[in-house]
LOKEMAR-289975 format. One record per residue (C-alpha): residue in one letter; x, y, z. Coordinates in steps of 0.02 Angstrom, whole numbers, plus 50000, padded with zeros to 5 digits. Last residue first. Example, Ala and Ser with C-alpha at 12.3 -4.5 7.8 and 13.67 -1.06 7.14 Angstrom:
S506844994750357;A506154977550390;
//
This chain:
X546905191451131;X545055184451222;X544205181951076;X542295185451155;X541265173551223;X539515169951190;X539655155251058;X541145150351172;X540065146651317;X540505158151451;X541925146351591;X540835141651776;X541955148551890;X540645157452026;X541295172251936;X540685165751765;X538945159951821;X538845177951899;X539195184951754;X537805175751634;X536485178851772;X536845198751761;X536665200151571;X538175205751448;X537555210151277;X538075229851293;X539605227451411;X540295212851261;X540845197651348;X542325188751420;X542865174351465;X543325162251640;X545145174351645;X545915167351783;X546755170051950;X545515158952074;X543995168351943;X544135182051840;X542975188951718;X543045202251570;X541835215051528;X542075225051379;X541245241351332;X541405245851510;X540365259351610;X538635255751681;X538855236851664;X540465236351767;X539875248351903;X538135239051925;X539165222951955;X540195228252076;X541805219852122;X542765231852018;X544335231251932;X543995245451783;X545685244051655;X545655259851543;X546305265851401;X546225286951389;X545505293151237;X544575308351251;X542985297751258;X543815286251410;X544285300951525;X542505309251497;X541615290551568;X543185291051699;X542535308651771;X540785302451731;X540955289151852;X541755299851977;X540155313251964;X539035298451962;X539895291152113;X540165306052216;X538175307952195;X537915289252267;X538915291952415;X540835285952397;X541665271852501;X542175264952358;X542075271652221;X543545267752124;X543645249952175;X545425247952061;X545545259251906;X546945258751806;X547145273051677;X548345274151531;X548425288151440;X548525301851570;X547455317451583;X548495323551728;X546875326751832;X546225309051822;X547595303451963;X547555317652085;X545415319752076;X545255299352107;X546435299652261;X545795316252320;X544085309852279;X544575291352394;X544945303352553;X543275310752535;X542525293552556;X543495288052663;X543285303052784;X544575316052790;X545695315552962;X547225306152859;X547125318752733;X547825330252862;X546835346352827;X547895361652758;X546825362652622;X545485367852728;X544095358952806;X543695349252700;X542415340152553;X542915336152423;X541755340052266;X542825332852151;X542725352552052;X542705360852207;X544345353352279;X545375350152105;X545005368552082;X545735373852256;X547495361352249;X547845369252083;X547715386952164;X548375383052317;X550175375652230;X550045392352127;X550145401052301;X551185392652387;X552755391152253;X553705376352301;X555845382752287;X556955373152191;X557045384352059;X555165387652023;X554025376152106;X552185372552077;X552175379851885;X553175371351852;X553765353851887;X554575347452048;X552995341352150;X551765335552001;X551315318352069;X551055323152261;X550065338052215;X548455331952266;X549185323352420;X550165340352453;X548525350052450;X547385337452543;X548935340652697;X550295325152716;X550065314852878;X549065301052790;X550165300352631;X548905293252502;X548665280752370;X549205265852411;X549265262252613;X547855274652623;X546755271452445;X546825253452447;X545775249452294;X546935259252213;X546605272052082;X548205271951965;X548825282351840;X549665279051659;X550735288351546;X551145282951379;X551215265251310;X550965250351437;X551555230851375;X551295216651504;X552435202351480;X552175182051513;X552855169551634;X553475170951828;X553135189851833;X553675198251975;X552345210852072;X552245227752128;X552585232351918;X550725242251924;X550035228151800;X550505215051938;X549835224852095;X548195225652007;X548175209451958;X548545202252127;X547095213452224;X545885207452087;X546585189752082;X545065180152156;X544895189052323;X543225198652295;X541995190352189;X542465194351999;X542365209151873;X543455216751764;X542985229851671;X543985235251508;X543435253351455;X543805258151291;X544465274551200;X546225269151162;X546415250351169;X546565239351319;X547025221951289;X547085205651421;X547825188551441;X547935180451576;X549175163251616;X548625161351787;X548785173551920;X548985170552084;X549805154452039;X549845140352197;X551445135952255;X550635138752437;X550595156152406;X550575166752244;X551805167152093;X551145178651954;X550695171251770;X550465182451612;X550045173551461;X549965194051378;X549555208451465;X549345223051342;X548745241051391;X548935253251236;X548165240951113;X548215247650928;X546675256650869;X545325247950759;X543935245950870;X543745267550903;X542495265951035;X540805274751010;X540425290251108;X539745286051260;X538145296751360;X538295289651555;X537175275351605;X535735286051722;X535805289151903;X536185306551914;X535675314852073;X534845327952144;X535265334352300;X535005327752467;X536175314052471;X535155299752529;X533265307452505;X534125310352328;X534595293352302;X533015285952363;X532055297752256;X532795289552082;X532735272052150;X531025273952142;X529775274152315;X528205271052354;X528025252152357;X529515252352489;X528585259352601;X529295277052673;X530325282352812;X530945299452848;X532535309252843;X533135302852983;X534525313353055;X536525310353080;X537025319252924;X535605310052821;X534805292952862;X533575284652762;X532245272652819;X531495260652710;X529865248552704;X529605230052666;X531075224452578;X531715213352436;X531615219852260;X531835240652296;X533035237252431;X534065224252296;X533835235652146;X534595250852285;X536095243052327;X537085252552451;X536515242752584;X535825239252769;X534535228352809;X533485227152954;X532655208752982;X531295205553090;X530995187953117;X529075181953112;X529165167453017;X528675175952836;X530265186252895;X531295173152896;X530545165352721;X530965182052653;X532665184152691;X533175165852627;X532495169152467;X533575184852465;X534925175252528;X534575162252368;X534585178852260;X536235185952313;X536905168952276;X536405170152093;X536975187252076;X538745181152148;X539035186752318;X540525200452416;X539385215352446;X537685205452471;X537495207452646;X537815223852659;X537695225452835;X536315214352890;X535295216953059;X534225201153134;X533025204353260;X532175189353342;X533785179953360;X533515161353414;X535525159453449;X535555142653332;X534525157853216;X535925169653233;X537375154453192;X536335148853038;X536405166552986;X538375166653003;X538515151452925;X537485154452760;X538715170252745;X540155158752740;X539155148352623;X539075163452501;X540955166152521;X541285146152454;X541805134152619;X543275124952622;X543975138252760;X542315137152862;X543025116652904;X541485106752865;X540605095953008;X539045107953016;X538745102852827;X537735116552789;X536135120052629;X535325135152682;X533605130252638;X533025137552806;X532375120652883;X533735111952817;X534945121352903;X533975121053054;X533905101353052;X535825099153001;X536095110253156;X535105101253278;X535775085553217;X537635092153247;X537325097453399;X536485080653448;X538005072253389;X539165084953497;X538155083253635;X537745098353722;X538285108953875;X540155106553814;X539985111653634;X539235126453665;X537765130753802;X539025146353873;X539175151353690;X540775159553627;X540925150253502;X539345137853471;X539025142953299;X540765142553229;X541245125653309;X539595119953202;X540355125753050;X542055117853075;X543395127553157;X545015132953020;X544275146752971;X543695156453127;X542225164653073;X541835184953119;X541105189052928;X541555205252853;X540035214452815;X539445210152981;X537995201053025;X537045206253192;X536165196253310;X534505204253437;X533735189553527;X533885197653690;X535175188053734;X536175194253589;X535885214953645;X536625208353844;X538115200353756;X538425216153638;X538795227353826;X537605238553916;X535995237553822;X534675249153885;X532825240753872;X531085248353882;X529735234153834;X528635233053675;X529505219553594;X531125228253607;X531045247353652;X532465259553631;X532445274853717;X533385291453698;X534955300353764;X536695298453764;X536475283053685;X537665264853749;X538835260453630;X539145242653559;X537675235153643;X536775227853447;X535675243653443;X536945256153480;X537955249053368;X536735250353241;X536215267153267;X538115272253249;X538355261853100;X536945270353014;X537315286753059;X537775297152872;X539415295652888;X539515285952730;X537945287952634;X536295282352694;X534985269452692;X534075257352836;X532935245752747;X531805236252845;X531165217552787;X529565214552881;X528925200053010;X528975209553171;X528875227853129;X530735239553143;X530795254953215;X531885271453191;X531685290153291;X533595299153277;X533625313853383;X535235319453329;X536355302153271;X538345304253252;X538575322053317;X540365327853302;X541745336053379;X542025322953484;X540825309053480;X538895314053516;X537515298353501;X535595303653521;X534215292253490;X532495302053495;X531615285353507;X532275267153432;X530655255753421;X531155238053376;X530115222153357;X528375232553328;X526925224153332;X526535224653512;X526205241653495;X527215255753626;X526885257153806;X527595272453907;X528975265554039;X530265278654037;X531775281354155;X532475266354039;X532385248154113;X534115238054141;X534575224254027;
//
């Protein structure tokens, strides 16, 4: 760590004191005079929509990049961190939101890698004491002789903390932490959370979740276009300003109006004791049964990697059924969660990805021959009406940001007004007033009488828009539950694997 041209003091209290932090890419400036610090002992929220910085100040924080200008104080001294070993040393660990584990290495193999005191500067049995002590210390309930691969998602997240606390970190930075948990394991980190910071560890956390900012933290700081809009405490904010501090509009967050479902209309979408073949003669999918009628939404929810990906695929004909038939009437389009290997053509311009479904039909070409001008047309009202945002149409979609990427996706698909709508993550990667807008695309969708099949991994998404909510855990349908009825503890039992009681559960047919 090498000292910054200033010296100026700054309080003692403060873990973290990023000043005037500027960070220029090409054509772009990531953070513009960016001011952000973090107390000893408190929960911080850093919020923002995608592009907004928050990586950027991040990485700078953890050694990633180095600022182009600034200071950045830790404990009340100047630092400049050259590389992410130098940020560790000085007690500052990160958690990803995809966790850096080597599966097969055990728990405490985990924690040591890459350590120059590992497993060769101490005793494997004291290691392993050490561990078990910390572990129990923290309520966070490791076997450090456990292969990571036998371990549940939530554990996997136990390890990583449990690795930043073997490395004594002082400042520990979360990036949404919660994005792949159960409720009920959301709420044991969240108990975790606090009792660090009751210790004295400062702990910045980054999410889209703004029930969990509002329940767990201390005080907020929201980023907008590279700028900090301001920081608040927590006890003086809503969910309601949050969002609009984020986006800088206002912004819908209510459950969207729903006319009632029709109940007695034939099925459109059918899957019936379907089974798909997955690896290590192991089902993907096991024996599921699902209906989607005219004028319904059908969420499915689940932690990420139970059969989401593999359903998905299956009711889109990408996979072979070993057992059981799926039965589609009328047109359908697809969202995908992968919206670049999926959904678009990365070298093809917005206005050919828009049009990619319609190429050959009037009134876009007219004996053989694309017509320009009614192609710009189309491609123009699907722009301002998603609110995408680029360039020109003649932007590579593969240079649009996910997020705006994902509304040319969304915009191509819900345009053609089809029957039959399967929608896989639809928002990802979308700020909060993308989301209503998209979520009232599908909400208008479903009351003109389009079937739909919602795979999401977010809870908040499911409850704000299905009428049904169905479950699946290692490839299977656990039950299924009216959207109205349906309670957050009840679903997270489910997706952990535990099957609804069948007073609760709905005929699954």
């Amino acid at each position: 760590m090498q000292p910054l041209l200033s010296t100026s003091a700054v309080p003692p209290a403060l873990a973290i004191d990023m000043r005037q932090i500027l960070k220029r890419f090409p054509g772009v400036i990531a953070n513009q005079q960016v001011d952000f610090a973090v107390q000893m002992g408190e929960i911080h929220a850093l919020l923002g929509e995608n592009g907004a910085g928050k990586t950027t100040l991040m990485n700078i924080l953890c050694g990633l990049y180095e600022p182009d200008a600034g200071e950045i104080y830790l404990r009340g001294q100047p630092v400049r961190f050259g590389r992410p070993a130098d940020a560790i040393a000085a007690g500052i660990n990160m958690v990803h939101q995809h966790f850096m584990l080597v599966e097969r290495f055990t728990v405490a193999e985990n924690i040591v890698l890459g350590q120059t005191h590992g497993l060769r500067r101490e005793n494997p049995k004291k290691l392993h004491q050490r561990l078990l002590a910390l572990a129990e210390r923290y309520h966070l309930e490791l076997d450090p002789a456990v292969p990571v691969w036998q371990l549940s998602v939530g554990q996997q997240q136990r390890v990583e903390i449990l690795k930043a606390l073997y490395r004594q970190a002082k400042v520990l930075i979360l990036d949404e932490p919660t994005a792949v948990l159960t409720p009920q394991e959301a709420q044991g980190l969240m108990v975790i959370l606090k009792q660090l910071a009751a210790q004295g560890t400062a702990i910045i956390f980054i999410s889209h979740k703004l029930n969990e900012v509002l329940a767990l933290c201390d005080r907020v700081t929201v980023l907008r276009d590279g700028q900090s809009v301001g920081t608040s405490a927590i006890a003086n904010c809503t969910a309601q300003q949050l969002a609009e501090q984020m986006v800088g509009r206002t912004v819908d967050l209510q459950r969207p109006d729903r006319a009632p479902t029709p109940g007695s209309a034939s099925p459109r979408l059918q899957l019936q004791q379907v089974t798909v073949p997955g690896i290590h003669s192991r089902p993907a999918l096991r024996q599921v049964c699902l209906t989607v009628c005219p004028g319904e939404i059908l969420g499915i929810a689940g932690v990420d990697g139970n059969g989401q990906r593999e359903l998905e695929e299956t009711v889109m004909g990408l996979r072979k059924l070993s057992e059981g038939q799926i039965h589609c009437e009328g047109t359908l389009a697809h969202i995908p969660a992968e919206r670049y290997s999926m959904g678009l053509i990365r070298s093809f311009t917005v206005a050919e990805n828009l049009l990619l479904r319609e190429i050959g039909r009037p009134p876009f070409t007219r004996w053989g021959w694309l017509r320009p001008k009614a192609i710009a047309r189309y491609a123009k009202d699907l722009v301002d009406r998603y609110l995408i945002r680029t360039p020109t149409l003649a932007t590579a979609c593969g240079s649009l940001s996910g997020g705006n990427a994902q509304k040319v996706v969304v915009a191509r698909e819900l345009a053609r007004k089809p029957d039959v709508i399967l929608a896989a993550q639809p928002t990802r990667g979308l700020d909060i007033g993308a989301m209503a807008y998209v979520h009232a695309q599908l909400m208008a969708q479903r009351d003109q009488g389009a079937a739909i099949l919602l795979i999401s991994t977010e809870l908040d998404e499911l409850l704000r828009l299905s009428d049904r909510i169905a479950v699946l855990y290692e490839g299977q349908i656990v039950g299924q539950m009216d959207a109205a009825t349906a309670d957050i503890q009840t679903l997270g039992l489910m997706m952990a694997g535990q099957p609804l009681n069948p007073t609760k559960q709905e005929t699954i047919a």
